[in-house]
N, C-alpha and C positions, 0 to 999 in steps of 0.2 A: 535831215528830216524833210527839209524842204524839197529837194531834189525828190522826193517821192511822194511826198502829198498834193504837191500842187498841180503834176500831170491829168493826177487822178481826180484832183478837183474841177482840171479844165474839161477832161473827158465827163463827169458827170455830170458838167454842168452842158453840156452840149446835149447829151442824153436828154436831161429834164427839157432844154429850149424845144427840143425835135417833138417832144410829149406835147409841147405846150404849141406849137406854130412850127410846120418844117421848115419853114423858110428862115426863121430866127436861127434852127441851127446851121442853117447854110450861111449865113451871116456871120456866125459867129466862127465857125470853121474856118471860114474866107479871112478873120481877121487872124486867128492866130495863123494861120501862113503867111499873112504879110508881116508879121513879125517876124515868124523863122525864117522868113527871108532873108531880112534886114538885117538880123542876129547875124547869119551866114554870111552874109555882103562882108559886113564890120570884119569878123574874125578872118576871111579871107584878105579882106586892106590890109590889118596887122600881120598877117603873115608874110605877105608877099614884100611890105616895109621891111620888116625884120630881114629878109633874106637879101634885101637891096643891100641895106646898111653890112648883113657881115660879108658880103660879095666887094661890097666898096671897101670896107677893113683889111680883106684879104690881099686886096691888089696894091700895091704901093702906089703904081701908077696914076691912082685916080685922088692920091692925096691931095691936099691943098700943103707946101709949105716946105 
C-alpha cells in the first residue's frame, strides 16, 4: 500500500507547492531527485559488492588459506 500511496502523495504534494510558489515545486522536485539519486548510488554499491564477492567465491585462486 505504501509503494502506491506515497508516490502519489509526493506528486500531489508537488502539484499543490507549484499552486502555492513555482519555485517551491522546483525545489521540491530538485530534492526528491537527489534522493533517487542516492537510493540509485546505494543499490548500485550493493550490486556491484555482491558480484565481487561471488566472482571471488568462484575463483579459488583468490582465496585466502
Amino acid at each position: 500500500m505504501l509503494l502506491v500511496t506515497t508516490p502519489i502523495g509526493v506528486g500531489w504534494g508537488i502539484i499543490e507547492a507549484a499552486r502555492f510558489h513555482w519555485w517551491l515545486a522546483v525545489l521540491m522536485t530538485l530534492l526528491v531527485a537527489v534522493i533517487a539519486a542516492f537510493f540509485w548510488m546505494t543499490v548500485a554499491r550493493v550490486r556491484s559488492e555482491a558480484a565481487e564477492r561471488t566472482a571471488a567465491a568462484a575463483d579459488p585462486r583468490q582465496r585466502d588459506g
